[in-house]
Rosetta silent file (secondary structure, phi, psi, omega in degrees, C-alpha in Angstrom):
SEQUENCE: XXXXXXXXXXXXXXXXXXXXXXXXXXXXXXXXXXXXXXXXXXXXXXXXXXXXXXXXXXXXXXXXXXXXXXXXXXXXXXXXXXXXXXXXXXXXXXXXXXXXXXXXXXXXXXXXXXXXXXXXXXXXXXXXXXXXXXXXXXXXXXXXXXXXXXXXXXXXXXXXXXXXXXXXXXXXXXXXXXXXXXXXXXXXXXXXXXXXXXXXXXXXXXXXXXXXXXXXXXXXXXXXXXXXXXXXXXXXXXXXXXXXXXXXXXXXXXXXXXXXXXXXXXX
SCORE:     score description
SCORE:     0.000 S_00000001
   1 L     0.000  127.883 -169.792   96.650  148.228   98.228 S_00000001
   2 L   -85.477  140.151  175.763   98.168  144.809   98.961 S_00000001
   3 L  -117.514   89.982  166.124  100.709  145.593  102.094 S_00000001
   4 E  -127.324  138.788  167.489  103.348  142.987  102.417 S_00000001
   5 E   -92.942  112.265 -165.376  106.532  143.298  104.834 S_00000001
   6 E   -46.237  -35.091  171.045  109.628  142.220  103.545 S_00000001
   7 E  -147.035  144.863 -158.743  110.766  141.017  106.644 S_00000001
   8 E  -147.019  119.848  109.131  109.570  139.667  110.064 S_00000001
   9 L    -6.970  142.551  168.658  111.199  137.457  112.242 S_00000001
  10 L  -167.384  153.553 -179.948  109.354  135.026  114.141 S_00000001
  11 E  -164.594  134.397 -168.915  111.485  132.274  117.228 S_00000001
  12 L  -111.319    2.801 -166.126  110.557  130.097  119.731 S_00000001
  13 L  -167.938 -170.791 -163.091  114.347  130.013  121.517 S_00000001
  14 L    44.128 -177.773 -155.073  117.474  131.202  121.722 S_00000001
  15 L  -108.722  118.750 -155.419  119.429  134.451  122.847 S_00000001
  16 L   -98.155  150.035  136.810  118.299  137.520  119.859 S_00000001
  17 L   -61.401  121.020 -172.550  120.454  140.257  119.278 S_00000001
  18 L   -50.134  146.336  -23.233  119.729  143.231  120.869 S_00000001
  19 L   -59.197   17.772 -130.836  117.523  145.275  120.025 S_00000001
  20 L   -89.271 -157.370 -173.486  115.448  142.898  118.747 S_00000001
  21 L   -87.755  149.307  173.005  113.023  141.360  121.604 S_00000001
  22 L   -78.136   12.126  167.739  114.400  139.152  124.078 S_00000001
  23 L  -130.258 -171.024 -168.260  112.001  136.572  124.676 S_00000001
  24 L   -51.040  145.609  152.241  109.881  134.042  121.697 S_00000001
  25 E  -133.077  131.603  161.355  107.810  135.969  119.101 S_00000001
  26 L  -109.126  176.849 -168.683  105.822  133.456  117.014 S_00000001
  27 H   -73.309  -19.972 -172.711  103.633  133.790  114.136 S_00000001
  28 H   -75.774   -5.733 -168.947  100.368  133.998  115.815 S_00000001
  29 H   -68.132  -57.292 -139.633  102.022  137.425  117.777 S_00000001
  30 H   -81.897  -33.479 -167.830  103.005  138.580  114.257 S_00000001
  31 H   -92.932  -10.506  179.716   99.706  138.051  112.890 S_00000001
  32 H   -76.147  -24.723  158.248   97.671  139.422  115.483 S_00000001
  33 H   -67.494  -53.781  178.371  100.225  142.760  115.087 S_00000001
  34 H   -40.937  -77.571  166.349   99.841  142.491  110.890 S_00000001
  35 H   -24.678  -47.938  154.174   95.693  142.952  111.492 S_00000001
  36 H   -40.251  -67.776  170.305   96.537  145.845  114.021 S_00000001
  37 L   -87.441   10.391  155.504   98.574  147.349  111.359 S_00000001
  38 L    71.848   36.269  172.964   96.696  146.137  108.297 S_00000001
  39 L   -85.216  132.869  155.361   99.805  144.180  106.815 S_00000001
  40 L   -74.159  -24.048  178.444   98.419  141.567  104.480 S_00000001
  41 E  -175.741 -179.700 -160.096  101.576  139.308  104.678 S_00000001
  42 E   179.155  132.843  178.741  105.378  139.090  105.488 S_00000001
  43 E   -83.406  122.813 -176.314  108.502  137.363  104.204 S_00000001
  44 E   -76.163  140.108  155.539  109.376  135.429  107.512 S_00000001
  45 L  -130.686   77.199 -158.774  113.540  135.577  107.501 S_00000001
  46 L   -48.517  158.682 -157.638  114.233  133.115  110.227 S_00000001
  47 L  -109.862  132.238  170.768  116.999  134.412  112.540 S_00000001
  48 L   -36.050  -28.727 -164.403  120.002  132.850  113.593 S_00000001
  49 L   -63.382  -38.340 -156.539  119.851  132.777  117.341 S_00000001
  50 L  -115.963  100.961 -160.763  117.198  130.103  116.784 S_00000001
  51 L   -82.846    2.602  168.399  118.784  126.628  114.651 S_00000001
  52 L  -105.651   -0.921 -176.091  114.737  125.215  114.394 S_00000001
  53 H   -59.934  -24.626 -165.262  113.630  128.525  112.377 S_00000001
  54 H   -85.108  -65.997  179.896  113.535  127.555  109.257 S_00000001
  55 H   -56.482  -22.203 -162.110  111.067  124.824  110.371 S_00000001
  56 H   -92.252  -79.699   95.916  109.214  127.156  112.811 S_00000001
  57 H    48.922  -74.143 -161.604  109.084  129.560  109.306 S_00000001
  58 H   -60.769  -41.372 -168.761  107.844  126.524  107.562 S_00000001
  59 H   -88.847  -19.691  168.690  104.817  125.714  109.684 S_00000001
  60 H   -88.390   15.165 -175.403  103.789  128.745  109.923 S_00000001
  61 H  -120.059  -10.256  152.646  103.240  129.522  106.123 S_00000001
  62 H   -95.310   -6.143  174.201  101.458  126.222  106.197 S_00000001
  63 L   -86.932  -18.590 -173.915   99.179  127.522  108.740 S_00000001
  64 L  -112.232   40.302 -124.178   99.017  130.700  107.432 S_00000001
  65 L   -97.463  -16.168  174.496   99.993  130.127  103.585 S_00000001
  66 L   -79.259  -34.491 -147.980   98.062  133.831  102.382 S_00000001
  67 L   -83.884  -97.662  156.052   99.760  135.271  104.854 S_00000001
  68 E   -99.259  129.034  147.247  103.553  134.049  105.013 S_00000001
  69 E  -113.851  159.755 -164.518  106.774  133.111  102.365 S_00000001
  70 E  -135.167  135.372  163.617  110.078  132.599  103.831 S_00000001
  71 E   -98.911   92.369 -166.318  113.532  133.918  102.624 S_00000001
  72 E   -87.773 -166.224 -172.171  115.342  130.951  104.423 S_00000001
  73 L  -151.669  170.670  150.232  118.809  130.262  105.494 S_00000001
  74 L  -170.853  168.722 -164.173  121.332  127.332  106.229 S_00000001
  75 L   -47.784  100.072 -162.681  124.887  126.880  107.628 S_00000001
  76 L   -77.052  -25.858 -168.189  127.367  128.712  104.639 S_00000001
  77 L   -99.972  -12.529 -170.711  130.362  126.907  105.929 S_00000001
  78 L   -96.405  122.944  160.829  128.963  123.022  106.171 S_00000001
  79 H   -52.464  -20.196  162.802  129.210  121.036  103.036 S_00000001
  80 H   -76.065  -13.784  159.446  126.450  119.830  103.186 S_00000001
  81 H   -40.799  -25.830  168.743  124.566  122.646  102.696 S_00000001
  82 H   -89.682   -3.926  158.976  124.997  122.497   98.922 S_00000001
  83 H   -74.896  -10.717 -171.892  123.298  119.621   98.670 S_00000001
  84 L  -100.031    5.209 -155.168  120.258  121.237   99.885 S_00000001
  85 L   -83.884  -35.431  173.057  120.341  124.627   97.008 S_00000001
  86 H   -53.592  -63.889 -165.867  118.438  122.389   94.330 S_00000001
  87 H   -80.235    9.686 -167.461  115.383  121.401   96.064 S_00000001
  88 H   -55.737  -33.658 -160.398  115.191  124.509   98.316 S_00000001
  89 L   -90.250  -15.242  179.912  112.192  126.147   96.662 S_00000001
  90 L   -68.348   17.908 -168.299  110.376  122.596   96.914 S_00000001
  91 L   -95.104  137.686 -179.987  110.108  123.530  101.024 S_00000001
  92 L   -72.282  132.898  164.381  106.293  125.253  101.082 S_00000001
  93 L    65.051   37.723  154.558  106.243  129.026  100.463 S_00000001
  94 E  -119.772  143.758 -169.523  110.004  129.490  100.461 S_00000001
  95 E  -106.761   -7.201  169.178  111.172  131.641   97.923 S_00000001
  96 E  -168.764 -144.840  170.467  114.770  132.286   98.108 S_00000001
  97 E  -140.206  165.459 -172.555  117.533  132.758  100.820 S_00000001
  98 E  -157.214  147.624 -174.383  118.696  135.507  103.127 S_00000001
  99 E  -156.385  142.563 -175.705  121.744  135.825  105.197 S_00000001
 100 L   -95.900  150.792  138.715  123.494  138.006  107.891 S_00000001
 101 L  -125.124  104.639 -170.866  127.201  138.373  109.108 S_00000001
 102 L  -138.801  -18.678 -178.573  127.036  139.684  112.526 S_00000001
 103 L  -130.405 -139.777  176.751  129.217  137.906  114.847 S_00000001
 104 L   -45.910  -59.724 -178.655  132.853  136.509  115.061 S_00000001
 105 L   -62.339  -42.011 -125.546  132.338  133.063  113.324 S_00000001
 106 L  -130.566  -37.039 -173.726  130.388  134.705  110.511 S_00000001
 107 L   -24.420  -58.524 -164.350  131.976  138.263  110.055 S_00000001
 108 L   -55.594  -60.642 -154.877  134.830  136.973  107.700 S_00000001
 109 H   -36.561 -101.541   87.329  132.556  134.912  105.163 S_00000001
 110 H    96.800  -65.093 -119.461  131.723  137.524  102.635 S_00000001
 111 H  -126.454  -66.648 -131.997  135.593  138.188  102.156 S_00000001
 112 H   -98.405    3.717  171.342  137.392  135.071  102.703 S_00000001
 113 L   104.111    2.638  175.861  135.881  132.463  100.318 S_00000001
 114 L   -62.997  -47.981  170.017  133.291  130.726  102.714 S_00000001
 115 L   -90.509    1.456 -169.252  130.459  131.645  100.328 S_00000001
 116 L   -73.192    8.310  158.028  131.857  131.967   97.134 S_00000001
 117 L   -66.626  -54.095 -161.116  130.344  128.550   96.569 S_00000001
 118 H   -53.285  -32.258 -158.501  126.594  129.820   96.863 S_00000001
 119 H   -74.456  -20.233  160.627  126.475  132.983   94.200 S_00000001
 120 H  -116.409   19.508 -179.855  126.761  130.302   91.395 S_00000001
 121 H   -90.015  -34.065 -160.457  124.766  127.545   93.051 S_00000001
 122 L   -99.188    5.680  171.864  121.964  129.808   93.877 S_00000001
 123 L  -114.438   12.798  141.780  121.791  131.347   90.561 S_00000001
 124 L   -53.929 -118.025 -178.798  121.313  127.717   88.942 S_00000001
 125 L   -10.242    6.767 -168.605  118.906  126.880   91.045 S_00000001
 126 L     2.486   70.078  171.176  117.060  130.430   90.680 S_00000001
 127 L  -100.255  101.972  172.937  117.263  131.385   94.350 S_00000001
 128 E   -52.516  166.745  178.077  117.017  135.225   95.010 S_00000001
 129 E  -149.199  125.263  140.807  119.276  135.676   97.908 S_00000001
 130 E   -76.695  131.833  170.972  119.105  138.594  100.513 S_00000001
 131 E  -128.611  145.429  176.400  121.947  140.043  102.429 S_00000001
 132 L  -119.092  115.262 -163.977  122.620  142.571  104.898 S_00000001
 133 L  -133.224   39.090 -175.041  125.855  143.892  103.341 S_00000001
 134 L   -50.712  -69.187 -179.383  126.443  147.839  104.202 S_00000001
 135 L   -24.645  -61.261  172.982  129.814  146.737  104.835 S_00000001
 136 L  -122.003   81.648 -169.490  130.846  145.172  102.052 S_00000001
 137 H   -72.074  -49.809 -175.492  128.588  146.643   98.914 S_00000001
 138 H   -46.492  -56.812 -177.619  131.753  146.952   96.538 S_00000001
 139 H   -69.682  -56.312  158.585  132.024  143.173   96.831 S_00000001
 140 H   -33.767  -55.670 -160.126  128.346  142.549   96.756 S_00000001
 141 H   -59.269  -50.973 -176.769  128.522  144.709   93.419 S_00000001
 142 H   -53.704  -38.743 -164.823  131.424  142.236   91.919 S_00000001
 143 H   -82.704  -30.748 -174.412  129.132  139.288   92.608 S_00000001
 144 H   -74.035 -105.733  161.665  126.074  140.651   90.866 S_00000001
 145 H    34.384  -80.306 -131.745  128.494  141.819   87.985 S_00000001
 146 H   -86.982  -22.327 -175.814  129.389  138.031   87.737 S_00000001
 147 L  -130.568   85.645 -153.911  126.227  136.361   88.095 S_00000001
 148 L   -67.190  -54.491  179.914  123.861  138.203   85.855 S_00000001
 149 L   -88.749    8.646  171.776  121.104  136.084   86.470 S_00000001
 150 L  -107.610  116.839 -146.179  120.763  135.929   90.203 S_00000001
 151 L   -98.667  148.268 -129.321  118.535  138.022   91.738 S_00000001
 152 E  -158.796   90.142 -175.612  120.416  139.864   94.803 S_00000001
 153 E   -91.153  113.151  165.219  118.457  142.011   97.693 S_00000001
 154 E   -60.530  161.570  168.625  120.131  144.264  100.084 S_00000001
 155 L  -130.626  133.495  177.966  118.731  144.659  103.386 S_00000001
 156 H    87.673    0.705 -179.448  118.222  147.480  105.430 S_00000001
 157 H   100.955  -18.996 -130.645  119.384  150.058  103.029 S_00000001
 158 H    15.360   38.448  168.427  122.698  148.987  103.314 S_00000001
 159 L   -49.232  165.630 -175.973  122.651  151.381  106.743 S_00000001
 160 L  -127.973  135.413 -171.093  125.045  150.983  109.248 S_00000001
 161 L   -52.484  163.513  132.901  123.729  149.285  112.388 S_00000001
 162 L    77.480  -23.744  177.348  123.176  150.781  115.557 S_00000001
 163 L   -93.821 -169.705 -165.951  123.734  154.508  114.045 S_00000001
 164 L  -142.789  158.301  169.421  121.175  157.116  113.477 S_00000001
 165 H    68.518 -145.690  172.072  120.058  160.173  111.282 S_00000001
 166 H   -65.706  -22.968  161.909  122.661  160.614  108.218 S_00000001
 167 H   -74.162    2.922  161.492  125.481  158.480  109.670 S_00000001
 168 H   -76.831   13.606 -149.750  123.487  155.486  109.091 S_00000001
 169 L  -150.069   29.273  167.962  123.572  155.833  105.668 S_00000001
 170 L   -40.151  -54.197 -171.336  127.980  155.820  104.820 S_00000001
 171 L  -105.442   40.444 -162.919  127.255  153.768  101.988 S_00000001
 172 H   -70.087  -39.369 -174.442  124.570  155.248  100.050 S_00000001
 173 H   -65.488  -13.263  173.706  126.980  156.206   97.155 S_00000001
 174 H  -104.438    3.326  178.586  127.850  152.298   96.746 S_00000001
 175 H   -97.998  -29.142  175.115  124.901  151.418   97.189 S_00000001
 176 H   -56.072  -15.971  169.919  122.718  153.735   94.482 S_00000001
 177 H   -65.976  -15.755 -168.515  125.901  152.246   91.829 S_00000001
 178 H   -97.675    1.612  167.587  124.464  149.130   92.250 S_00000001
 179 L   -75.601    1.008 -171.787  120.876  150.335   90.381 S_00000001
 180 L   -96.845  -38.217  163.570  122.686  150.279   87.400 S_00000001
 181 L   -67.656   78.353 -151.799  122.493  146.458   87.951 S_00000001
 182 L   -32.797  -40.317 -157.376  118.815  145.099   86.347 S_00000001
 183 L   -78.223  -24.050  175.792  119.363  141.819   89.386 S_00000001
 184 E   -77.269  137.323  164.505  119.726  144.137   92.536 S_00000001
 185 L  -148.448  151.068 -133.303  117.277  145.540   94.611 S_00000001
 186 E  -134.891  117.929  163.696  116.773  146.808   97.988 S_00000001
 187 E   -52.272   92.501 -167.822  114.958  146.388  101.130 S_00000001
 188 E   -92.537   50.306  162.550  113.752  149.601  102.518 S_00000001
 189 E  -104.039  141.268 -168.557  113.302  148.076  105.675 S_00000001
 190 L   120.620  -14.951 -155.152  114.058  148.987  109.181 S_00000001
 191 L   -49.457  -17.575  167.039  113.745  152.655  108.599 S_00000001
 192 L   -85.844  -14.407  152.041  112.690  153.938  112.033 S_00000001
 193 L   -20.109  -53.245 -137.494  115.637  152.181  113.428 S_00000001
 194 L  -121.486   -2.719 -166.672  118.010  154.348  111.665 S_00000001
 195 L   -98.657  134.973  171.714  115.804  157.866  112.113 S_00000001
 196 L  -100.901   40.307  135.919  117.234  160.711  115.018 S_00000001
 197 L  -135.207  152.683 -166.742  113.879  162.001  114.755 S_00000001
 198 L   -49.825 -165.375 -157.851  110.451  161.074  116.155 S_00000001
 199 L   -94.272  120.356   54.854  107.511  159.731  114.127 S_00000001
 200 L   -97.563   20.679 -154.540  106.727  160.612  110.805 S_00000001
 201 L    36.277   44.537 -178.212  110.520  160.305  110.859 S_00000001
 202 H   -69.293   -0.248  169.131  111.132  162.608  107.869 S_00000001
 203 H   -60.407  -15.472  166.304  114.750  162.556  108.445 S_00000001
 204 H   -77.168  -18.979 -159.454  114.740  159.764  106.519 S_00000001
 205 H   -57.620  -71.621  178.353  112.780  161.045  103.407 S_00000001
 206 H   -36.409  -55.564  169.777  116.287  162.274  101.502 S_00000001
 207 H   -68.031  -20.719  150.923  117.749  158.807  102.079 S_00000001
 208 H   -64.699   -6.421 -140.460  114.554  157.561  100.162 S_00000001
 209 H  -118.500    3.993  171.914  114.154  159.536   97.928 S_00000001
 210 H   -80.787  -43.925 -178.932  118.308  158.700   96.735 S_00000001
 211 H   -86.791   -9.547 -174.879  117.240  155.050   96.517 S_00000001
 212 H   -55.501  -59.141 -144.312  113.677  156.150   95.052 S_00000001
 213 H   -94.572   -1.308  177.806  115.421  158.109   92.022 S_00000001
 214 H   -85.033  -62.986 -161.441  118.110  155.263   91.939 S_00000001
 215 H  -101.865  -65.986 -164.802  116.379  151.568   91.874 S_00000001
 216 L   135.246 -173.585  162.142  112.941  152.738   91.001 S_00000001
 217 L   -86.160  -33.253  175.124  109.698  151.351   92.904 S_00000001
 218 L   -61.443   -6.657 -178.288  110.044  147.884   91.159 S_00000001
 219 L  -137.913   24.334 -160.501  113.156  147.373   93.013 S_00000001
 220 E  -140.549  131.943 -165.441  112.351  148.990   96.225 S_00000001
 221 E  -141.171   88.505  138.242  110.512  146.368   99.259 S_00000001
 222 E   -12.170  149.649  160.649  108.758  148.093  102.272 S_00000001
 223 E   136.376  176.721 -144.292  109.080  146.461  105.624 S_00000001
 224 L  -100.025  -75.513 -167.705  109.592  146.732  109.482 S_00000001
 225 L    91.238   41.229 -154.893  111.842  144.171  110.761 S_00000001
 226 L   -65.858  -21.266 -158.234  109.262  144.848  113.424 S_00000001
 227 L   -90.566   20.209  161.372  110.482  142.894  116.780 S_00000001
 228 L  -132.539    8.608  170.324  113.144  145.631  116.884 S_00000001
 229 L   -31.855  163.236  172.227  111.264  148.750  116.326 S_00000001
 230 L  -120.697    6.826  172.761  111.240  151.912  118.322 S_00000001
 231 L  -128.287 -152.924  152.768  107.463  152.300  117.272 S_00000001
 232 L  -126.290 -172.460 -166.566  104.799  150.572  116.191 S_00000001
 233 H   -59.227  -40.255  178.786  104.051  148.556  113.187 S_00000001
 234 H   -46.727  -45.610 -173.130  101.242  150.568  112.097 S_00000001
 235 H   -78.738  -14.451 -179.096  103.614  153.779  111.951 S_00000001
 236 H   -48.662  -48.598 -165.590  106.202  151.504  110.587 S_00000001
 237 H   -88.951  -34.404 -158.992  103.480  151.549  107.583 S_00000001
 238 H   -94.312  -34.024  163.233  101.963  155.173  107.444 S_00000001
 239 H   -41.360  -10.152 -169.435  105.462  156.848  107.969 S_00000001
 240 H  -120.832  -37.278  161.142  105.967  155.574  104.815 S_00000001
 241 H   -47.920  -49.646  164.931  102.376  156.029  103.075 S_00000001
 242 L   -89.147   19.640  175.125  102.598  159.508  103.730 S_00000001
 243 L   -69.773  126.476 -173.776  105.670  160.400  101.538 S_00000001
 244 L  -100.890   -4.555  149.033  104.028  162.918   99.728 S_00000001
 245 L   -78.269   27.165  178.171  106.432  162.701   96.681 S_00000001
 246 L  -106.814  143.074  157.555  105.311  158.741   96.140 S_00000001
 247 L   -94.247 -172.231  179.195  102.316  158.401   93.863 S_00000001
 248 H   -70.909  -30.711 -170.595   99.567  155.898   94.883 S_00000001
 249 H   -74.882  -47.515 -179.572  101.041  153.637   91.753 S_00000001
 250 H   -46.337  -47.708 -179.054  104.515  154.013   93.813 S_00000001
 251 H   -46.890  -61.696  160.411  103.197  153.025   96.718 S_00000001
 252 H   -37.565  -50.009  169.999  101.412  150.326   95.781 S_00000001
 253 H   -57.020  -61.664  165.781  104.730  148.609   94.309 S_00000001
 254 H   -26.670  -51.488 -177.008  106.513  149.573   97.288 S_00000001
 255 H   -79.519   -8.433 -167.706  104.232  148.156  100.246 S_00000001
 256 H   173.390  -33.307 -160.502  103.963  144.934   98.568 S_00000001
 257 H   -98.850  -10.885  179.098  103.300  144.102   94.606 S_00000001
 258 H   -78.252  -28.513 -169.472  107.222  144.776   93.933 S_00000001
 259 H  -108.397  -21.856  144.794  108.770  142.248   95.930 S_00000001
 260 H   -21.677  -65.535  142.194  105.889  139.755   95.057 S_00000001
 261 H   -71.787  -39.484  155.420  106.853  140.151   91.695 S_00000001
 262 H   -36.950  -16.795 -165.921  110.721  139.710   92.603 S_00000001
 263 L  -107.453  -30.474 -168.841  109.719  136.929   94.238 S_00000001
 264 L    74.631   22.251 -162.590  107.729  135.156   92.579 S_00000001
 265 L  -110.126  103.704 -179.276  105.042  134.645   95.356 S_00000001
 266 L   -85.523  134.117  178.434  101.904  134.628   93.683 S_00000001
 267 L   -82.523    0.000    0.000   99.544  135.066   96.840 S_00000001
């Protein structure tokens, strides 16, 4: 079984949002953890805090290129930024885009018309795009609606930060509506984040097994989102290995050959 984690981090600067860790993690940390924890590879999703990531990202999937692809990012509100949505995938091993709204400046975007350029630039240009959009799903759902052909990842479940057990999980009914949509699919990453109990975490098992019987395995992407964990990576992967309603075929899709194919990253 091919293992790949939908999303990792990696930074050389700046100030991370808590929890994640507060000083640099670079790719040789992350690969020397992946080998610990038998991950074969990881979609780098460079982080905001740090305005060199995407380059940081880049060099390390040429040093690594079996290893790492990058879900990249750039500035949503600078015009110039749409000059860069053609050529994006010519950057080595990046495969789409991925984007956050977490603080003041950024919250709004979603809502107020800052991005509605990208959803038909990036589905010219056949850029999947990840978001972490618990918040606003309904509105996610309208853009997918609208753009047929643009392939559209949630992240995280579309959980709600910072809580735990079943109140992370407010917007599971808008988000299993959106399985009805062949372009969405979902990022089961993060999950001991969001668990009130220790490891295997099976408090979580129910909220899989909603998006299991929802998206399918073909739309469903393992991963840690490891530099904020409350374990380690290895149980990040066997807490998940050992769902004993998964077959071995499930699994397989899950840990790594599903969002490959979404992706397009032939390893």
């Amino acid at each position: 079984m091919t293992i790949v984690d939908a999303q990792v981090h990696i930074w050389s600067k700046g100030t991370t949002i808590p929890p994640h860790l507060d000083r640099p993690y670079l790719a040789d940390e992350a690969i020397r953890g992946m080998d610990e924890a038998g991950v074969d590879a990881a979609i780098l999703t460079p982080p905001g805090w740090d305005e060199d990531a995407n380059a940081l990202s880049i060099a390390a999937a040429r040093a690594h290129p079996e290893r790492f692809a990058i879900l990249g990012s750039f500035p949503l509100d600078r015009p110039e930024s749409r000059a860069l949505v053609p050529a994006w995938k010519q950057q080595f091993n990046m495969l789409g885009l991925r984007f956050y709204f977490m603080d003041e400046r950024t919250r709004t975007w979603p809502m107020d018309g800052t991005m509605d350029w990208l959803w038909p630039a990036a589905e010219e240009a056949g850029l999947p795009v990840a978001v972490l959009a618990g918040d606003w799903l309904p509105l996610l759902m309208e853009k997918a609606v609208r753009h047929p052909a643009l392939k559209i990842t949630v992240d995280h479940m579309g959980a709600l930060r910072g809580a735990k057990g079943d109140a992370a999980f407010p917007a599971m009914k808008e988000l299993t509506a959106m399985a009805k949509l062949p372009n969405v699919a979902v990022k089961m990453t993060g999950g001991p984040f969001y668990a009130d109990d220790p490891y295997p975490f099976k408090s979580l098992h129910k909220h899989y097994r909603c998006i299991y019987d929802s998206f399918g395995p073909h739309r469903m992407f393992w991963g840690s989102d490891i530099t904020k964990m409350p374990c380690p990576w290895r149980q990040c992967v066997t807490h998940f290995q050992e769902i004993d309603w998964l077959s071995d075929a499930d699994k397989k899709l899950i840990m790594g050959d599903a969002i490959c194919a979404w992706l397009n990253w032939k390893r």
